[in-house]
N, C-alpha and C positions, 0 to 999 in steps of 0.2 A: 504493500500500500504506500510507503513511504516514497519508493522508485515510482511508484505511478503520479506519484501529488510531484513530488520533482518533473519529471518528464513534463506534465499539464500545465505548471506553471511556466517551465521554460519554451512551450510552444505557445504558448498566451505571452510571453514578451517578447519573442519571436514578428506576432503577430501583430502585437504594437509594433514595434521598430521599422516593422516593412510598411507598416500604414504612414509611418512619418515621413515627409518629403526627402529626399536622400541631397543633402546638398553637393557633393560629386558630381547629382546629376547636372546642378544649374547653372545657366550662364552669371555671370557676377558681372555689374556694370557701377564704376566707382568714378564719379566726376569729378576732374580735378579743376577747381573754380578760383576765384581769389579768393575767399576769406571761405575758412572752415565753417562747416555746416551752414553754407548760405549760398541762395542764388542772386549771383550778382551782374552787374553791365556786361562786362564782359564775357561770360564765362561761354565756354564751346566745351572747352577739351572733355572727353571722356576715353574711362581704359573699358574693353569688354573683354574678358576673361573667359575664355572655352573651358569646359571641366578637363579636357586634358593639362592646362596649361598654357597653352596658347593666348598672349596678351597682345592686344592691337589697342595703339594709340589714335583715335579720330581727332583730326584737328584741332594740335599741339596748339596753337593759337597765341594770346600776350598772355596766359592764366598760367601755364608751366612755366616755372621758374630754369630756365635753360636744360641742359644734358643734366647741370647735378640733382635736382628736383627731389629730394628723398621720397617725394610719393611715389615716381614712378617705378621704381625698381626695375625688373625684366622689360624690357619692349621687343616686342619680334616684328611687329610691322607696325607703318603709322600709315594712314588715310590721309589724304591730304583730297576734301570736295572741290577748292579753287582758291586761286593765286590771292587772294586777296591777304591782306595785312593785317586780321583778326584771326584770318584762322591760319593761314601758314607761320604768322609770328614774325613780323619785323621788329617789333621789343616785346618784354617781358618782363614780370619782377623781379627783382634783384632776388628774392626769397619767398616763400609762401607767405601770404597775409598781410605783405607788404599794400600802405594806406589803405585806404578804406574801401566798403563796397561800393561805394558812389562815387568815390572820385581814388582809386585806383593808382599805385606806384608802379608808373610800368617804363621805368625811365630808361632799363638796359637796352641797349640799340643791340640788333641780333641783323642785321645787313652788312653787307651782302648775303651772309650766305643763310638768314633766316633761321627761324628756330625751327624748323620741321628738319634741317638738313644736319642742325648740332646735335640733335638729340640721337636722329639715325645716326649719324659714325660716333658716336659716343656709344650706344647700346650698338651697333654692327647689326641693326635692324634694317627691314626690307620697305621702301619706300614704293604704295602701291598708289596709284592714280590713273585715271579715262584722259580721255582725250589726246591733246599733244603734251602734257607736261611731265609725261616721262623724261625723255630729253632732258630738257630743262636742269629736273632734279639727279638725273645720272652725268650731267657735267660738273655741276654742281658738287657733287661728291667723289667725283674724280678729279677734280681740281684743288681737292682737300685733302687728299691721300686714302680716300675709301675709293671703292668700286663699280663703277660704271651700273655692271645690271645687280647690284641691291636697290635700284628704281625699276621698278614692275608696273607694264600698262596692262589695265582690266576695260576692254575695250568693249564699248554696247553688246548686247546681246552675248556674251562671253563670258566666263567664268574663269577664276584664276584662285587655285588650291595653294593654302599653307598653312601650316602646324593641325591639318584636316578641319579647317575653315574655310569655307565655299566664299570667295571675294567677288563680286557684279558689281557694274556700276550701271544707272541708268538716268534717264534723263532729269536734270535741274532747268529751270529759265531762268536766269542772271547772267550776272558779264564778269568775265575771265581773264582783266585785261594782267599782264604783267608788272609792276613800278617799276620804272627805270632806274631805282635805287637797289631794286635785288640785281638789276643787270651789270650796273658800272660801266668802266670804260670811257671812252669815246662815244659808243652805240648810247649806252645809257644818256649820256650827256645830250647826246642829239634828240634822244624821244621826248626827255623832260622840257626840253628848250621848243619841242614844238607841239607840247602839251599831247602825246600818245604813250600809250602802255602798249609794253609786248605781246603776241598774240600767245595764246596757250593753249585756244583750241577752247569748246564750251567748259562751260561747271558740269558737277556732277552731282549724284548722288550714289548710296551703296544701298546692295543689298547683302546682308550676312547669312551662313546659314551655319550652321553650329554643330560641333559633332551629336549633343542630344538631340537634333533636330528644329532645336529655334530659329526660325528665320526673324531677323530683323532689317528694317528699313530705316536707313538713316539719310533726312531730306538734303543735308546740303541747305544753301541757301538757294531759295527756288520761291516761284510762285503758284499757281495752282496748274497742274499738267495731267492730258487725259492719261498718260501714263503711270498715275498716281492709282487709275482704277485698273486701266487693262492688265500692266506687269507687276507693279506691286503687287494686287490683289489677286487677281486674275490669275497671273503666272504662278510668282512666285511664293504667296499666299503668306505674308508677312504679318507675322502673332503679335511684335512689337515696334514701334516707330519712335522717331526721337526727330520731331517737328519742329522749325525755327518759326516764331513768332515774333517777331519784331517790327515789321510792318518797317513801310518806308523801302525799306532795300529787300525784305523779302514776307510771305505769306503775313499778314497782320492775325491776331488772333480767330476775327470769325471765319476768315479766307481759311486758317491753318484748320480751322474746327472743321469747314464742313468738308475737306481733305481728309479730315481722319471720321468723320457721322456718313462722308457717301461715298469717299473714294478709295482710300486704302483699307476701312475698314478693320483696323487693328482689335486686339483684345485688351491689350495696354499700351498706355503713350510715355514716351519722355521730356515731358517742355524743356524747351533751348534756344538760346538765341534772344530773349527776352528784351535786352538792350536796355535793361531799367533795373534799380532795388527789389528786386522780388519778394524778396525775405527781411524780415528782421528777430534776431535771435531762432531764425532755423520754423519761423511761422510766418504767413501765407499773406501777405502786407492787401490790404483792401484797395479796393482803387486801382489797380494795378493790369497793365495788359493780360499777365500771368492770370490772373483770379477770372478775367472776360472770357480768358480759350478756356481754363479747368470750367466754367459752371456750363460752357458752351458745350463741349464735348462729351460723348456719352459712356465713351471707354474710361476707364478709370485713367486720371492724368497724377505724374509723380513729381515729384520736382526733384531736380540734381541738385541736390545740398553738397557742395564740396566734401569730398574727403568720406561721405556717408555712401556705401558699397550696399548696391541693393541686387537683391537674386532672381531669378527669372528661369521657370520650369519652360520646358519644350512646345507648353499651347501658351506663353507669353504672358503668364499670370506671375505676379510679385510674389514670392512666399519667402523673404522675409529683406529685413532694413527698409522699406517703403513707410 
């Protein structure tokens, strides 16, 4: 009797245990922002972590504090949506939490060669981007003493595999131009003098797909595209999104809402790109564009609090840090 009550017990916590979310399984998505536990002007960058391992940096931006960063730890690839000087990082903080949410210490200059290019030859990560700005980013790192093809192009309609994370790019509406301040030179001097940026070929956005199977969709800076229903949704069948709201230069809040209520139709959202105080003390500031997309939207919306790692099972539901 006593081997029977043993046995019954330990298949009853058996039972529990497998009933509990297995976090191995989950993707881990950890925003690194200016100021800890807060969504601020700035903030882009996020890391999403595969349960193997596999850690991809999206649009290192002015919120990483260069290559030494202590948040980042490993980086195996960074995403980089378009040229622009928010999210590739032409300065950056001197340190994490450097000045304030509002008015931000982003005073280190990181041009020419951008922070998306010191962090890859710093970590010997793989630099993935659409369009033309492969190039670009593999001279760029070949002129620094890294290597030409650690810049990987994910080219429409195509797919490109690493660390057994499925990398797509598809299409953004925004403009791609170059600054003639990442170019330099002569050439540089000439675009700026006659008021043009470099070409780089359009923006982008990604689609991820994860070894448990989570696809997600991350917008890029974009504004509303039929391709938001047909291959987002359609195709590629994307469980979580991480949508820029900012209005002015890309989707404003109700644009980005009904992008995620008719067109990509997600399970859960990531708000990003806010361009405002979002937060204050890590709660949800009224008034605010943030607060117009969340009550607009019908999928449950998260906010990337810096530094707070939140977990995402395979049909794109939060189970747990949200």
């Amino acid at each position: 009797m006593k081997t029977l009550k043993f046995a019954l017990v330990g298949l009853a916590a058996g039972l529990v245990m497998a009933a509990q979310p297995s976090t191995a399984a989950n993707v881990k998505v950890t925003p690194l922002g200016l100021k800890d536990g807060e969504f601020c002007k700035f903030d882009r960058a996020m890391i999403f972590e595969d349960p193997n391992g596999t850690r991809i940096l999206y649009d290192a931006g002015r919120t990483v504090a260069g290559a030494d960063d202590p948040r980042l730890g490993k980086i195996d690839v960074l995403l980089v949506s378009h040229m622009h000087g928010d999210h590739v990082g032409d300065r950056h903080q001197p340190k994490p939490g450097a000045g304030t949410c509002g008015k931000p210490d982003i005073s280190v200059k990181a041009v020419p060669n951008i922070n998306t290019v010191n962090i890859a030859l710093a970590k010997k990560a793989t630099i993935v981007t659409g369009s033309e700005m492969r190039r670009f980013f593999g001279n760029k790192l070949k002129a620094n003493g890294g290597e030409f093809n650690k810049s990987q192009l994910a080219r429409f309609g195509s797919s490109w595999k690493f660390g057994g994370v499925m990398i797509t790019t598809v299409p953004a509406v925004h403009s791609n131009g170059v600054n003639p301040a990442f170019i330099g030179g002569d050439l540089g001097k000439m675009l700026k003098a006659a008021g043009l940026a470099g070409y780089a070929g359009p923006p982008t956005g990604y689609v991820l797909e994860f070894t448990n199977g989570l696809v997600i969709y991350l917008s890029g800076d974009t504004g509303i595209t039929a391709e938001q229903d047909s291959v987002v949704r359609g195709h590629y069948g994307a469980k979580l999104a991480v949508i820029n709201i900012g209005d002015v230069f890309t989707t404003g809040p109700m644009q980005a809402a009904f992008v995620m209520n008719k067109l990509a139709q997600p399970e859960s959202v990531i708000v990003s790109h806010a361009n405002e105080v979002a937060t204050e003390g890590g709660k949800l500031k009224a008034g605010t564009k943030t607060e117009k997309f969340m009550k607009a939207t019908k999928a449950p919306v998260h906010l990337p609090l810096s530094g707070r790692t939140m977990e995402f099972d395979s049909g794109g539901k939060c189970v747990g840090g949200c």
